[in-house]
Steps between C-alpha positions, in 0.01 A plus 500: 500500500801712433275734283194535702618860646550839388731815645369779597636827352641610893660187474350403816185336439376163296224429385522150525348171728452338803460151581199409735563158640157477703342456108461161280763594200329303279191681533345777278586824688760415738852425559620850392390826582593829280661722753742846525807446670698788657871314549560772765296395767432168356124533513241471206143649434272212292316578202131401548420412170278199337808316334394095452825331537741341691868656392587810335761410235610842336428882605626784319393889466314618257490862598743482771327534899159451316397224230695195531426139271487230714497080417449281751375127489456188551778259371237416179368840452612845473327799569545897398425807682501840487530697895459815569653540806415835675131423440554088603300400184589227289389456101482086418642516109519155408568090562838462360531137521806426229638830514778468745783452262532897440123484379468853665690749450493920690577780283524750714557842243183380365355349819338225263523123624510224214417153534508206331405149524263312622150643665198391648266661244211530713267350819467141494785431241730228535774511283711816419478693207799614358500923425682799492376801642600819685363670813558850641576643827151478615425156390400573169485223231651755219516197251445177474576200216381126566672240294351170422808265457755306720785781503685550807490918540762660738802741583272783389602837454316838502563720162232748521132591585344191244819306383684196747776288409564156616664128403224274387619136501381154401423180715896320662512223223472730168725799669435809275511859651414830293563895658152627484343877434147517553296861439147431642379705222543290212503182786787335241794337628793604356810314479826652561685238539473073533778281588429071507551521932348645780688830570461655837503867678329761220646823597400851307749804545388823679476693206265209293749457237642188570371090581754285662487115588709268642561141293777251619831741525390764291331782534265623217480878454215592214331884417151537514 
């Protein structure tokens, strides 16, 4: 749970966890509490919020001291949130069951999240779905693609307000990976670049120019 806390700008409070032993971990709802630390006095202030789960995996700031994504979980499921803290309210933004493998991704000039992968598409469901989509600061489904096929979606990337880049790969016995750009205008999947492996860790430069992926002992370096 190394990433389930975030700083502070007076670099004296988290905004972070706490444990609660008195509570059935594998319940819905307990095991971990969403708390503010101050490392000072080694106290904390709880959040009460309605959050339905039983760890808190990853917490970073969205507008620093006020919006922060949250995922927390079982170990088969993932959840996203969106907190405001000052005002202790919490957004629920979507099942992310499949998404772990950098199937979510912070941008934080933009303050856009992207995901990718697989989703529970609606009550009652069963089996994921697997989409695309981006949500706002508020909580906001901005867009939204569903795919009906057996890709694998993940390591996505935020480019801009309606366009996500990600690796889309096929099934471990026919190993096939392509470097996809995806504008939820058009809804087309464009492929920058495909490689017969799975290639790992999508990363897009700060300025949007540049894709890279690691394969074997290279590194692959493309434009846009």
């Amino acid at each position: 749970y190394d990433g389930a806390y975030a700083w502070y700008n007076d670099s004296k409070r988290i905004l972070g966890f706490r444990v609660n032993p008195l509570d059935n971990l594998f319940e819905a709802g307990k095991g971990r509490v969403l708390a503010i630390w101050d490392i000072e006095t080694k106290t904390y202030e709880d959040l009460p919020i309605d959050m339905p789960t039983s760890s808190l995996r990853r917490i970073e700031w969205i507008t620093p001291e006020k919006t922060a994504r949250v995922n927390a979980g079982f170990d088969d499921g993932s959840f996203e949130y969106i907190v405001d803290v000052p005002n202790k309210f919490v957004t629920f933004i979507g099942e992310t069951s499949g998404m772990l493998m950098g199937g979510v991704h912070l941008d934080k000039d933009l303050k856009l999240i992207a995901m990718a992968g697989g989703e529970i598409d609606g009550p009652g469901e069963l089996e994921p779905v697997s989409v695309a989509k981006i949500v706002d600061e508020k909580g906001k489904v901005v867009e939204r693609r569903v795919f009906d096929d057996n890709y694998f979606r993940e390591y996505v990337q935020v480019i801009n307000n309606h366009t996500v880049a990600y690796l889309r790969k096929t099934d471990f016995e026919n190993q096939h990976t392509d470097v996809i750009l995806l504008d939820f205008k058009d809804g087309v999947e464009k492929v920058l670049y495909g490689i017969d492996k799975w290639i790992y860790n999508l990363k897009v430069t700060h300025d949007k120019k540049y894709w890279i992926v690691a394969a074997d002992d290279q590194i692959i370096a493309r434009k846009f």
